[in-house]
DSSP file (Angstrom, degrees, kcal/mol; ACC not computed):
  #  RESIDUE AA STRUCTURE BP1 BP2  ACC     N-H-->O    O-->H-N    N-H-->O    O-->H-N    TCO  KAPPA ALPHA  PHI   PSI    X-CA   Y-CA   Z-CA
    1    1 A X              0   0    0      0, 0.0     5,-0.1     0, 0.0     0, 0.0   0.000 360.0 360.0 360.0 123.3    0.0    0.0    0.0
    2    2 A X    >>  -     0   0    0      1,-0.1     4,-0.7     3,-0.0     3,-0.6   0.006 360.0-105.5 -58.9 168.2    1.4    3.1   -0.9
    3    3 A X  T 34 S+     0   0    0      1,-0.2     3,-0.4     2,-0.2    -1,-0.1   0.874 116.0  56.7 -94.1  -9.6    1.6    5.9    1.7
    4    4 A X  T 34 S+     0   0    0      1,-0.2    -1,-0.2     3,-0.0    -2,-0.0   0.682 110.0  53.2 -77.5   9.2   -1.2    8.2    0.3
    5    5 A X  T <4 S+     0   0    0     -3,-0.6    -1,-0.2     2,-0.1    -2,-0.2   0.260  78.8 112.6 -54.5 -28.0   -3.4    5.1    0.7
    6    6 A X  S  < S-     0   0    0     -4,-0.7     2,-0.1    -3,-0.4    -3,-0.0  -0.352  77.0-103.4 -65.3 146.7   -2.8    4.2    4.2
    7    7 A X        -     0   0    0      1,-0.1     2,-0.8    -2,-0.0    -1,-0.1  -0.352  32.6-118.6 -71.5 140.7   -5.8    4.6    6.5
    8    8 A X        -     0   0    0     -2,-0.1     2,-0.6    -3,-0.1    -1,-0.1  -0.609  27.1-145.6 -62.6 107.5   -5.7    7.5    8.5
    9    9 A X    >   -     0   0    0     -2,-0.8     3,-3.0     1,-0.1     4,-0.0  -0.814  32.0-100.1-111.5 120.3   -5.7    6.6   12.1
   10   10 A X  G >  S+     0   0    0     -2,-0.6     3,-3.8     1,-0.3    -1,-0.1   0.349 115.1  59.9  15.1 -76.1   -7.4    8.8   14.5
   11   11 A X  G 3  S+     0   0    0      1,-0.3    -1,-0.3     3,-0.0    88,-0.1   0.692  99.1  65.8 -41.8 -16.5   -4.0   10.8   16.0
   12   12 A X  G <  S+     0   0    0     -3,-3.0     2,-0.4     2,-0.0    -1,-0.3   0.479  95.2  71.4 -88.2   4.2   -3.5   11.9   12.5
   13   13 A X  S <  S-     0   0    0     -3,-3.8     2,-0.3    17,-0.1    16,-0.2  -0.927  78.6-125.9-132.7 146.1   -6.7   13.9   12.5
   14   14 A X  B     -A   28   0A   0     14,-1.7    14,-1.2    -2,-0.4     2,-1.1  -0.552  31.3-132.9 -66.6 129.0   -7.7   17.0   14.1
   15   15 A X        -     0   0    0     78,-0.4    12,-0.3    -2,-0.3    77,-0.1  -0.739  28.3-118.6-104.6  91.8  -11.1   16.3   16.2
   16   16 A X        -     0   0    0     -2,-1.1     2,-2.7    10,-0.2    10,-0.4   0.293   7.8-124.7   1.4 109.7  -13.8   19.0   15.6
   17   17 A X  S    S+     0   0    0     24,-0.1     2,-0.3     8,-0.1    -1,-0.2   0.267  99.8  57.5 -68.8  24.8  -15.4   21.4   18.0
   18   18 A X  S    S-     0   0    0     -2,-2.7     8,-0.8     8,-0.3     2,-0.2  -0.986  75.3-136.5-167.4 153.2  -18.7   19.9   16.8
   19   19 A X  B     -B   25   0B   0     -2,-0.3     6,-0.1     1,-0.2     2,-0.1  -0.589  43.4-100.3-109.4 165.6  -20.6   15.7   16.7
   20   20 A X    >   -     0   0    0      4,-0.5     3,-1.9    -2,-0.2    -1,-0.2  -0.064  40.4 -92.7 -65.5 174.2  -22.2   14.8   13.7
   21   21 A X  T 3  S+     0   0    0      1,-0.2    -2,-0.0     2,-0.1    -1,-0.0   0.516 138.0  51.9 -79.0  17.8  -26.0   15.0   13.7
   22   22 A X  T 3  S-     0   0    0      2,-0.1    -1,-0.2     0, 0.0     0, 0.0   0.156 124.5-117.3-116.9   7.7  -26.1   11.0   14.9
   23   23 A X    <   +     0   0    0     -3,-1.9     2,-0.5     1,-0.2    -2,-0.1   0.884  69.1 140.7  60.7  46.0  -23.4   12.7   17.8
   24   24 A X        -     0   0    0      1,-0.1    -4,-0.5     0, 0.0    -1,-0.2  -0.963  64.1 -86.9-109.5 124.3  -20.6   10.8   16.8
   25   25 A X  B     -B   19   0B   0     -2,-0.5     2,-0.5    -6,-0.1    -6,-0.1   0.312  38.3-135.2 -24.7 147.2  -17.2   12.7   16.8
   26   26 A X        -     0   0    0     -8,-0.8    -8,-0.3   -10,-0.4   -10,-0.2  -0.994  19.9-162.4-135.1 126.9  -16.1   14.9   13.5
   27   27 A X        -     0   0    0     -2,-0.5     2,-0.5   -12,-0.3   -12,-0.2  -0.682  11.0-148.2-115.2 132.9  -12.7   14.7   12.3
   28   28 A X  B     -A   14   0A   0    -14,-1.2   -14,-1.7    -2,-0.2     4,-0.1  -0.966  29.5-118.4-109.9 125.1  -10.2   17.0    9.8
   29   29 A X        -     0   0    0     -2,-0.5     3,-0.4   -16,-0.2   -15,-0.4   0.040  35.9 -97.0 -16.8 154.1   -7.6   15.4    7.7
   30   30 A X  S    S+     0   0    0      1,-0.2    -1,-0.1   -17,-0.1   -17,-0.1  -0.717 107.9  35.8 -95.0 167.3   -4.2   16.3    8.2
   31   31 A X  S    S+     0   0    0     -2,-0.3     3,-0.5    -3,-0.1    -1,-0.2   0.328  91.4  98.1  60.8  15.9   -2.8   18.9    6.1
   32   32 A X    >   +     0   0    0     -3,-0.4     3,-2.8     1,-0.2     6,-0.3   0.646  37.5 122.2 -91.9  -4.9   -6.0   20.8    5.9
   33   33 A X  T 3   +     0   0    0      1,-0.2    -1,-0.2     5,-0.1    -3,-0.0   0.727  68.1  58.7 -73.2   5.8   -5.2   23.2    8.4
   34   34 A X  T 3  S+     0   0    0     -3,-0.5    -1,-0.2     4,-0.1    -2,-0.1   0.099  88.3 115.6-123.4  78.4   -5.7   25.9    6.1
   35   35 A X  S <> S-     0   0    0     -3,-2.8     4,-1.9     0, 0.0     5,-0.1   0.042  77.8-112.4 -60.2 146.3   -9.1   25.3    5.2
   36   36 A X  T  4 S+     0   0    0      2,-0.2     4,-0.4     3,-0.1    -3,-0.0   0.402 121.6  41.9 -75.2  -4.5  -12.2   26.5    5.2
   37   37 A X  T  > S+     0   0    0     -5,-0.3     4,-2.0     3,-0.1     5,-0.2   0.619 114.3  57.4-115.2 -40.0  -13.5   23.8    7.5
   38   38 A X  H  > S+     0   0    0     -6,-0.3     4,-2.5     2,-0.2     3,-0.3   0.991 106.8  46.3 -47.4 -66.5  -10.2   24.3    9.5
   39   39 A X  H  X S+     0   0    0     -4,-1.9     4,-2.9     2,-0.2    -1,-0.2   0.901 111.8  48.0 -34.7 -62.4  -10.8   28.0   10.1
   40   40 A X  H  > S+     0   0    0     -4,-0.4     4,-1.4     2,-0.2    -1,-0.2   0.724 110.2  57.0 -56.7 -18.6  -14.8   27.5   11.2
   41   41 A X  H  X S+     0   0    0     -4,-2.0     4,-1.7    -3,-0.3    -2,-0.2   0.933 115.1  40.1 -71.6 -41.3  -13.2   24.5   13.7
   42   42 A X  H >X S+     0   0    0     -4,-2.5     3,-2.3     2,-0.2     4,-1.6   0.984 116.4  41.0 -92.3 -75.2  -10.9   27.5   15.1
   43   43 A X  H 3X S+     0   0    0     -4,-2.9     4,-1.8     1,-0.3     5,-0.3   0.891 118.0  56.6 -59.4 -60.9  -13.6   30.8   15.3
   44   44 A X  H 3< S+     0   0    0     -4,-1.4     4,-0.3     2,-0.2    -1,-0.3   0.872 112.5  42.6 -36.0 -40.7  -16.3   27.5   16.9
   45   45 A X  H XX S+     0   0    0     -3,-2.3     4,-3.4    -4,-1.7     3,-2.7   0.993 111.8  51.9 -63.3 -53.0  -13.5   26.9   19.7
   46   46 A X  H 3X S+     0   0    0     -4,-1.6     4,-1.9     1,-0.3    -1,-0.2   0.777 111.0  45.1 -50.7 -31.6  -13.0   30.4   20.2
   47   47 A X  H 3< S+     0   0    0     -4,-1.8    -1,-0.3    -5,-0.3    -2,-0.2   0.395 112.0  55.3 -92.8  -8.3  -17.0   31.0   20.8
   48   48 A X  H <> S+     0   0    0     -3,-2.7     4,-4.0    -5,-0.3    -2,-0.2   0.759 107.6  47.6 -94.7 -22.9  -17.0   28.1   23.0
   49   49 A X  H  X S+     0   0    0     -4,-3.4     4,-1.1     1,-0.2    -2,-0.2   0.992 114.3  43.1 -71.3 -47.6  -14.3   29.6   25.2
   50   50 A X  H  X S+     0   0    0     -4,-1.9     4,-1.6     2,-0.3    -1,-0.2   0.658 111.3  61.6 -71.3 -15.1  -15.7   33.0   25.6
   51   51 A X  H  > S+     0   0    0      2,-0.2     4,-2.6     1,-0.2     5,-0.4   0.926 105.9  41.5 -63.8 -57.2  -18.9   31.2   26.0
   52   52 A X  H  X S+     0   0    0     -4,-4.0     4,-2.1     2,-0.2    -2,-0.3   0.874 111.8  54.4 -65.8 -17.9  -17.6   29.4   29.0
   53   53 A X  H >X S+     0   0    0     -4,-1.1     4,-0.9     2,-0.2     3,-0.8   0.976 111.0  51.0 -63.7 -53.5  -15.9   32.6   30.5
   54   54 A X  H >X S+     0   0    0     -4,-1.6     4,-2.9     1,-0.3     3,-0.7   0.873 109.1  47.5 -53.7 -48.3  -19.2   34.0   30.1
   55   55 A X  H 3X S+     0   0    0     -4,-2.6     4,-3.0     1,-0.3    -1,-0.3   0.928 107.0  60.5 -44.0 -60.8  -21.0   31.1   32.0
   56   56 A X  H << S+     0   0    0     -4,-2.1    -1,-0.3    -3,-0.8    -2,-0.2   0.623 102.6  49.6 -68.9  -7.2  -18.6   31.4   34.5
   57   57 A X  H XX S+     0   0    0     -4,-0.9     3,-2.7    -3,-0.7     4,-1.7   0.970 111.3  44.4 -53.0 -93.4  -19.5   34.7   35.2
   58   58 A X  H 3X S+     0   0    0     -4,-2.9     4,-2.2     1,-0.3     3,-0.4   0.824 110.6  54.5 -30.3 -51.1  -22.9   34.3   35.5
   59   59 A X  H 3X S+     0   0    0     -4,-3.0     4,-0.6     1,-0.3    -1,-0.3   0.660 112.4  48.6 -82.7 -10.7  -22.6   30.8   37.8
   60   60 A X  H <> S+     0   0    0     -3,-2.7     4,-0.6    -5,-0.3    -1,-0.3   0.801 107.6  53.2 -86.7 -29.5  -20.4   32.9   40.2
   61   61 A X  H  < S+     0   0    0     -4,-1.7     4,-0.4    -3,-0.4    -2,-0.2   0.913 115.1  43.2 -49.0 -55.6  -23.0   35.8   40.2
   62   62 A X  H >< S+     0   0    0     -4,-2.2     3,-3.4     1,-0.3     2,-0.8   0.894 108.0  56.1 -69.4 -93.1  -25.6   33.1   41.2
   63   63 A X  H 3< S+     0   0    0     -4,-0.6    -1,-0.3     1,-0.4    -2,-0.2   0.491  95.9  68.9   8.0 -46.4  -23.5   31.6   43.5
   64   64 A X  T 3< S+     0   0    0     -2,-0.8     2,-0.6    -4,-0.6    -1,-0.4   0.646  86.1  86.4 -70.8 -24.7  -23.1   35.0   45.4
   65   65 A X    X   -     0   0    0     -3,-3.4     3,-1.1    -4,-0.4    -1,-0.0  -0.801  60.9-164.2-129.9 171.7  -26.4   34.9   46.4
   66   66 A X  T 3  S+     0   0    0     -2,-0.6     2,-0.9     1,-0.3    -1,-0.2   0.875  94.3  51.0 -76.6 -31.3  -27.5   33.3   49.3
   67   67 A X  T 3  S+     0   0    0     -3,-0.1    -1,-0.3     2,-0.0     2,-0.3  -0.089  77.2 141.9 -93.5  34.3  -31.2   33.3   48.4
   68   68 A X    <   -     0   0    0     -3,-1.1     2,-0.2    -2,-0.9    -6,-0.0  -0.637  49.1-134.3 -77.4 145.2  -30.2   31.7   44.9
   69   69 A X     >  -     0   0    0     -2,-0.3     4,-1.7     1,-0.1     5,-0.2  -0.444  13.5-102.0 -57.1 154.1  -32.9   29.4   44.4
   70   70 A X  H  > S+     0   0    0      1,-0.2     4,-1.4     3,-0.2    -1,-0.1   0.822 121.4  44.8 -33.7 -52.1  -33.1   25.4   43.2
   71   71 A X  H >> S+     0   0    0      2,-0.2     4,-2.4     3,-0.2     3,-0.6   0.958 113.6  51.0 -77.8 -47.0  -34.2   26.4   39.3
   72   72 A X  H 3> S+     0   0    0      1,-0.4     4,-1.4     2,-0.3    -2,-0.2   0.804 120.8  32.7-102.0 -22.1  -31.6   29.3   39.1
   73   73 A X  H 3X S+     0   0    0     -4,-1.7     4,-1.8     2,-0.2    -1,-0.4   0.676 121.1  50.3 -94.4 -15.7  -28.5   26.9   40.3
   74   74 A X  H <X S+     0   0    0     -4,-1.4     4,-1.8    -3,-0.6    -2,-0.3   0.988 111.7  45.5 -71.1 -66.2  -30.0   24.1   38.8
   75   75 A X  H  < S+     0   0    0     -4,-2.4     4,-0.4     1,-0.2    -2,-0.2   0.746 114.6  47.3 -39.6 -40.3  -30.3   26.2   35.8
   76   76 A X  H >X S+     0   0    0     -4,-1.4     4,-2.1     1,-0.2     3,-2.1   0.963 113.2  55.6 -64.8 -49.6  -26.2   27.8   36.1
   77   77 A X  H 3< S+     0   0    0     -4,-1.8     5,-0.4     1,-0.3    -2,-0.2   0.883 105.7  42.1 -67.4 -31.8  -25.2   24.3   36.7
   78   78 A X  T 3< S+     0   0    0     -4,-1.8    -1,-0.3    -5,-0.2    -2,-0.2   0.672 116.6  53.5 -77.3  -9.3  -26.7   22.7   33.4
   79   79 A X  T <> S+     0   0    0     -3,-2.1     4,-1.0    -4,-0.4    -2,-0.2   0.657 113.9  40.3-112.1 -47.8  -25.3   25.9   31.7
   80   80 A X  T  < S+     0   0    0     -4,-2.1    -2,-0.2     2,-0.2    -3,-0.1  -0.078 111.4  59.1 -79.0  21.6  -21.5   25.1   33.3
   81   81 A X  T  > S+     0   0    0     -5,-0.1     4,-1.9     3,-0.1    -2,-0.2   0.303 113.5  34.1-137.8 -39.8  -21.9   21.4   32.6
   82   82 A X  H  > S+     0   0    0     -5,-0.4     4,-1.2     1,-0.2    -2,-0.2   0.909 117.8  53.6 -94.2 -39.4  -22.4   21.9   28.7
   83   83 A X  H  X S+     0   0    0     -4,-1.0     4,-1.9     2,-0.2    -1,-0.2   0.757 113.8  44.9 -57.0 -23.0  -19.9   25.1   28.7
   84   84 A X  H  > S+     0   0    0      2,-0.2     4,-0.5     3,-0.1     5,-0.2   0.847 113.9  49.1-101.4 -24.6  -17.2   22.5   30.5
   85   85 A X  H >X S+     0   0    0     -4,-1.9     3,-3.8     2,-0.2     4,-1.0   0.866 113.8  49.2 -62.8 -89.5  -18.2   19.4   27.8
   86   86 A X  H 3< S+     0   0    0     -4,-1.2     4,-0.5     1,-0.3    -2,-0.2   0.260 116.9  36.4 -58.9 -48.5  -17.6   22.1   25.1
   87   87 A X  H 3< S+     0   0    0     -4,-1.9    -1,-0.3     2,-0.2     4,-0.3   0.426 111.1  63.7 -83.8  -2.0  -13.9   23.5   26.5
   88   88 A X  H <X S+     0   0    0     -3,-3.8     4,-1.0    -4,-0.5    -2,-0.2   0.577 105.7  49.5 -83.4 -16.2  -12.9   19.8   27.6
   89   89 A X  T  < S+     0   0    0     -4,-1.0     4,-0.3    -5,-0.2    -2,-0.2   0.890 105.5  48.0 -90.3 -27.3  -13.1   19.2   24.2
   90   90 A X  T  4 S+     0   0    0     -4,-0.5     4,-0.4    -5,-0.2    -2,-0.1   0.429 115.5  50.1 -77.4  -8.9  -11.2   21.9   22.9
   91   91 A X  T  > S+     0   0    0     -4,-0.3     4,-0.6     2,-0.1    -2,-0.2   0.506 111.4  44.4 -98.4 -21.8   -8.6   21.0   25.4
   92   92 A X  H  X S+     0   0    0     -4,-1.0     4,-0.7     2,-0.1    -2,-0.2   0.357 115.2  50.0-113.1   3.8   -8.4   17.4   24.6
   93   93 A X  H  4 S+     0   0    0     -4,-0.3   -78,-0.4     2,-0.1    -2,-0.1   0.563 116.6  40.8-113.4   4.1   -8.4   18.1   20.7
   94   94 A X  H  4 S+     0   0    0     -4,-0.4     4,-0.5     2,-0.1    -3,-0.1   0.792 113.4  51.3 -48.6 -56.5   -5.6   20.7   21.0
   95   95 A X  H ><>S+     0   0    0     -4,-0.6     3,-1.7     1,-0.2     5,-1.6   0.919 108.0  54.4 -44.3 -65.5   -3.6   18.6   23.5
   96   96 A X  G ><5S+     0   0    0     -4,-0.7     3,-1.3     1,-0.3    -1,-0.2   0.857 111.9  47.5 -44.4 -40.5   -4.1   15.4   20.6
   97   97 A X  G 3 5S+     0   0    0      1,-0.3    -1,-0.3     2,-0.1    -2,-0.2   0.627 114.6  48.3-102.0  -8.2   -2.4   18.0   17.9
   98   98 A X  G < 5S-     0   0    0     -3,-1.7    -1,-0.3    -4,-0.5    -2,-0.2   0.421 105.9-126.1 -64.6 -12.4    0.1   18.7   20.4
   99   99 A X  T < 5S+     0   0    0     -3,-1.3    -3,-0.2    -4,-0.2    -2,-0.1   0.196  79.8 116.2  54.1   4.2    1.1   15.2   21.5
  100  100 A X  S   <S+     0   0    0     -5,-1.6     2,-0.2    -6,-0.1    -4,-0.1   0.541  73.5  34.1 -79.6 -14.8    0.4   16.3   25.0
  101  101 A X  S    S-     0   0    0     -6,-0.1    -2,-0.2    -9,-0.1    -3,-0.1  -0.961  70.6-117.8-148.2 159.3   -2.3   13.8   25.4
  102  102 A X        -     0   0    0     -2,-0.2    -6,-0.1    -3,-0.0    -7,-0.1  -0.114  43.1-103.5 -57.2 151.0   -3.9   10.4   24.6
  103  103 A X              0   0    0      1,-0.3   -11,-0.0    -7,-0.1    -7,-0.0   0.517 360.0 360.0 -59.7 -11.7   -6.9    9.5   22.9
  104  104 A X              0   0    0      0, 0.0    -1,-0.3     0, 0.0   -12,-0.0   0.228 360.0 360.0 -96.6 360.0   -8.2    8.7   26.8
């Protein structure tokens, strides 16, 4: 098998700030990173990080007060729980294109 024919195995590809719509992970080729699909993977990380600073804002605001209600921390938490998927993912698919971490 020649080598532009070998299958691409997972560490060789960048992993997407976004699942398919059946939520299985979405993958870029290597050598694509400048791209048009590459570019929207970078400005989507960037809008998920300033989303979670934003998040965190807010969930320290609620937090501060003592009379937060059940719905309003239930609500910050489900809000910091999807903000924390979203930058663990941008942290473990940087890290992968760094070598700094495993597929784990």
């Amino acid at each position: 098998m020649s080598p532009e024919k070998e299958p691409l195995f997972q560490e060789d590809l960048r992993l997407l700030p976004w699942t398919s719509d059946t939520g299985k992970p979405c993958y870029l080729a290597p050598g694509a990173d400048d791209g048009m699909i590459s570019a929207l993977a970078d400005a989507a990380e960037d809008r998920q990080i300033g989303e979670a600073a934003r998040v965190l804002r807010e969930c320290e605001a609620v937090l501060a007060q003592p009379a937060a209600g059940a719905l309003a921390l239930r609500l910050a938490l489900t809000a910091a729980a999807r903000a924390l998927r979203d930058v663990a993912r941008v942290a473990h698919s940087r890290g992968l294109r760094l070598g700094a971490c495993g597929e784990e």
